[in-house]
KETI-929007 format. One record per residue (C-alpha): residue number from 1; residue in three letters; x, y, z. Coordinates in nm, 3 decimals. Example, Ala and Ser with C-alpha at 12.3 -4.5 7.8 and 13.67 -1.06 7.14 Angstrom:
BEGIN
bapa	banu	east	north	up
1	ALA	1.230	-0.450	0.780
2	SER	1.367	-0.106	0.714
//
This chain:
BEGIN
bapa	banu	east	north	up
1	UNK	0.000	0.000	0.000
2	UNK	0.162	0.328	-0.082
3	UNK	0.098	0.669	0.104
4	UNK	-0.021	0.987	-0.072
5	UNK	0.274	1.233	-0.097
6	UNK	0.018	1.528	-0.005
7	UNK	0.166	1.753	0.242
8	UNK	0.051	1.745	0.604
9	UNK	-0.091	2.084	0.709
10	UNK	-0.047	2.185	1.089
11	UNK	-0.389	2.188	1.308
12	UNK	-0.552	2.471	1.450
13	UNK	-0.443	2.356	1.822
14	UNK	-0.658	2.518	2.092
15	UNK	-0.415	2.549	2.419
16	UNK	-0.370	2.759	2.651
17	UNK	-0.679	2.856	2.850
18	UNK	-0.934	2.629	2.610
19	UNK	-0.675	2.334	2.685
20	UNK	-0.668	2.380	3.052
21	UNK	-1.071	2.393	3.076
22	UNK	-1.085	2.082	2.859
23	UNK	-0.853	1.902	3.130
24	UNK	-1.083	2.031	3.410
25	UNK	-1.396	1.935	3.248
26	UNK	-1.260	1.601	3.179
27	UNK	-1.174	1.533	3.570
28	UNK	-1.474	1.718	3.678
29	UNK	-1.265	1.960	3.868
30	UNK	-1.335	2.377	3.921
31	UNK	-1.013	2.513	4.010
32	UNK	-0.615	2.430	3.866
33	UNK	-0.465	2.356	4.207
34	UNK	-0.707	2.055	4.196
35	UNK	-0.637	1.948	3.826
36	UNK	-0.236	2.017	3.904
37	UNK	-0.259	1.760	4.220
38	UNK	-0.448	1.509	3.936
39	UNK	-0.200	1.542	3.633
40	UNK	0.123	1.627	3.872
41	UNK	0.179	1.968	3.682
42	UNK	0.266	2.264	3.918
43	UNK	0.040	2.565	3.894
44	UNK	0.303	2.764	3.744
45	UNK	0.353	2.540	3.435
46	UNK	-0.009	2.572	3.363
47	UNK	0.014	2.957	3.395
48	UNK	0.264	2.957	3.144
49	UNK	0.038	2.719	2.878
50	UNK	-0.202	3.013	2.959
51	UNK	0.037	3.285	2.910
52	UNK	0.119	3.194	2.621
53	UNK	-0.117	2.967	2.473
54	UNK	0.108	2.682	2.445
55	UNK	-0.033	2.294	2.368
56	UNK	0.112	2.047	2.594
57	UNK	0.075	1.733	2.352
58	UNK	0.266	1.512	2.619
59	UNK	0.010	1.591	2.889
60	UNK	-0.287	1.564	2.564
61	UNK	-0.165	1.200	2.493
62	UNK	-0.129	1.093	2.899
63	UNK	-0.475	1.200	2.992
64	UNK	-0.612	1.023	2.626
65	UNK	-0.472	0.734	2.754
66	UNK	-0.556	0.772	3.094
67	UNK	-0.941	0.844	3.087
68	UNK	-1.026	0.729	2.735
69	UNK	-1.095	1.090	2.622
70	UNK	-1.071	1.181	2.248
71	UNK	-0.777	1.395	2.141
72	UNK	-0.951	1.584	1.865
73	UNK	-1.187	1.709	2.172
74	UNK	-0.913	1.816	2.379
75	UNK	-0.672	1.967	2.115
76	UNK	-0.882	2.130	1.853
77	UNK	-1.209	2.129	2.067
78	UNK	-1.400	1.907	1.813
79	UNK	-1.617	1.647	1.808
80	UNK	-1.769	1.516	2.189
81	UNK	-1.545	1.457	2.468
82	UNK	-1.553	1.084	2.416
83	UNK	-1.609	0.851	2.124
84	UNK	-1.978	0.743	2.134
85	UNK	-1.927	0.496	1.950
86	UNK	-1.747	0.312	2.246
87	UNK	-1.937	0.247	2.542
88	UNK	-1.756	0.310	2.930
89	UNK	-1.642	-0.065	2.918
90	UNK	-1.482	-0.026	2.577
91	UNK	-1.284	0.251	2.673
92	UNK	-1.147	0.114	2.963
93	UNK	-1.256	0.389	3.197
94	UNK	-1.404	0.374	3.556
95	UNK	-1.534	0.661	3.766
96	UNK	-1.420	0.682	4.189
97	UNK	-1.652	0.915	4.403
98	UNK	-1.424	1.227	4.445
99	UNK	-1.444	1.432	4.755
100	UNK	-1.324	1.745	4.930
101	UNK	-1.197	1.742	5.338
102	UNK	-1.196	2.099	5.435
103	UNK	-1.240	2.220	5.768
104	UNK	-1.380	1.932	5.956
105	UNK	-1.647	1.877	5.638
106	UNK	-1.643	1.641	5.385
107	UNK	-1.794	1.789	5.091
108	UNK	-1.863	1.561	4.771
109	UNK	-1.719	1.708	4.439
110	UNK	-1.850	1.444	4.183
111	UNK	-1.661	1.143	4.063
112	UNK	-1.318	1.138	3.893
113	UNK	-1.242	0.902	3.612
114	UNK	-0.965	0.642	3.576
115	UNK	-0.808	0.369	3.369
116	UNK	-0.949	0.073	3.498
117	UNK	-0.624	-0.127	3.444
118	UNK	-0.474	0.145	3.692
119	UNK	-0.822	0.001	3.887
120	UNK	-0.790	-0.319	3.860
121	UNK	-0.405	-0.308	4.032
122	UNK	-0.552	-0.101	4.298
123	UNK	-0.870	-0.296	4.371
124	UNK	-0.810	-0.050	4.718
125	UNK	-0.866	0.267	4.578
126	UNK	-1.245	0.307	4.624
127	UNK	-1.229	0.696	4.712
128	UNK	-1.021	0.998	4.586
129	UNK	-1.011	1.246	4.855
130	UNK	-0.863	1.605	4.845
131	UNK	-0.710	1.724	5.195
132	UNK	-0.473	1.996	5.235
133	UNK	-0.339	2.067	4.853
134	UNK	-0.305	1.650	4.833
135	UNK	-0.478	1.403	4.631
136	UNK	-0.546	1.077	4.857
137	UNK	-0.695	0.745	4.790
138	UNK	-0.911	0.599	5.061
139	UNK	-1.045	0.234	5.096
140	UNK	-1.376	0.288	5.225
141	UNK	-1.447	-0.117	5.290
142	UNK	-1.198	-0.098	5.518
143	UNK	-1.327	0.029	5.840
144	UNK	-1.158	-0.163	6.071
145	UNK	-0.932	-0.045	6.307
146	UNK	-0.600	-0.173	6.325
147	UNK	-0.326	0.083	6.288
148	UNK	-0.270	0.333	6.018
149	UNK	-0.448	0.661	5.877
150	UNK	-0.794	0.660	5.873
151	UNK	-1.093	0.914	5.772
152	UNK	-1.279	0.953	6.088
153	UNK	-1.592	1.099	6.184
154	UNK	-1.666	1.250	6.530
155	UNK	-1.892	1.455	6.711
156	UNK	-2.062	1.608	6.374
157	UNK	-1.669	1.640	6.235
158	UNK	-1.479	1.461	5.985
159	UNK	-1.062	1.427	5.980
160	UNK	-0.769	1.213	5.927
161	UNK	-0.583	1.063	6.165
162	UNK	-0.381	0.778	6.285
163	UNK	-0.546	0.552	6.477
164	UNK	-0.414	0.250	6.669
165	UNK	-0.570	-0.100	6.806
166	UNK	-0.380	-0.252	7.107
167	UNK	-0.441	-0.513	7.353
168	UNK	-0.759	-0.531	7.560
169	UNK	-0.993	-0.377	7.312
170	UNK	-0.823	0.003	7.361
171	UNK	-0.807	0.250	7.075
172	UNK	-0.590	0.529	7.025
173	UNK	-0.608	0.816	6.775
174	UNK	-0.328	1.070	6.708
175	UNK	-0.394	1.425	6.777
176	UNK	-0.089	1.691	6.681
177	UNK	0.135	1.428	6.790
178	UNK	-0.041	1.306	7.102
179	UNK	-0.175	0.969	7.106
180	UNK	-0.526	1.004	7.328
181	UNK	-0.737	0.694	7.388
182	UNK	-1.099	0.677	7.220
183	UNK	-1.399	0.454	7.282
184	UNK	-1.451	0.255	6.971
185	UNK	-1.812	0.366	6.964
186	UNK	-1.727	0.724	6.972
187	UNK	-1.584	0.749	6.630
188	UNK	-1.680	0.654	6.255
189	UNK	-1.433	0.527	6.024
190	UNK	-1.542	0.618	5.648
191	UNK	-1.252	0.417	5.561
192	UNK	-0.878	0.331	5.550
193	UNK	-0.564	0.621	5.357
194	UNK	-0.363	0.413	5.129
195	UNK	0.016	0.527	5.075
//
């Protein structure tokens, strides 16, 4: 089979500020701290796509084959954000409830989505919760105490901390580097941080 000899014309690449919106409309995300914890670019790099309206293809072609999303949507902005002609299974994508710890709430922020090989080798990561600038996976079928971080729940407030099971049914949980002991009963684990 022989190839035309036709020249290839550049595309009309949309970066910049269209690029950057694409990203966060593909992880369902408002604000480019969030999207910068999810595609582990620093704030400033995207400020200077912005600036000056620069197409990062090497970020394009991770999150394409990260979440399944079509690259004619996210460079040129056409066509829908996913092939329809593949269904969720086909394109190998799963969505994980996403979440936001601020101040004692937990506040849900929609669902991310992810490769479901990347899944499948993490059959732990059930949750994606933001806390303090970081990007945390939580295991929310495991609730029981044994030692580790957990996301807790007490009196009306939800945190992380490190909570520890020894002998003769005694809990303690960490606070600011104290360890304080808690009635079992007292506290809700949503579920356990993995590393």
């Amino acid at each position: 089979m022989e190839l035309s000899q036709h020249k290839i014309e550049p595309f009309d690449y949309q970066g910049g500020a269209d690029f950057i919106n694409r990203l966060k409309e593909v992880y369902s995300v408002s604000h480019r701290m969030d999207l910068s914890n999810i595609i582990g670019v620093s704030n400033g790099t995207m400020s200077t796509w912005r600036t000056r309206n620069q197409t990062p293809f090497e970020i394009a072609v991770r999150v394409h084959l990260a979440s399944g999303v079509s690259l004619k949507w996210l460079l040129l902005g056409e066509g829908d954000m996913y092939d329809s002609s593949k269904s969720a299974e086909e394109s190998n994508q799963a969505q994980l409830p996403y979440a936001e710890l601020e101040y004692g709430e937990l506040t849900d922020k929609g669902t991310l989505l992810f490769d479901t090989k990347f899944l499948d080798e993490n059959p732990e990561y059930e949750m994606v919760l933001k806390y303090e600038g970081k990007t945390l996976f939580v295991d929310t079928s495991n609730t029981k105490i044994i030692s580790g971080r957990y996301l807790v729940e007490f009196d009306g407030v939800t945190s992380i901390n490190e909570l520890h099971r020894i002998p003769g049914e005694k809990i303690y949980m960490n606070f600011n580097g104290k360890d304080i002991a808690v009635e079992e009963a007292q506290i809700k684990v949503l579920g356990k941080l993995n590393k």
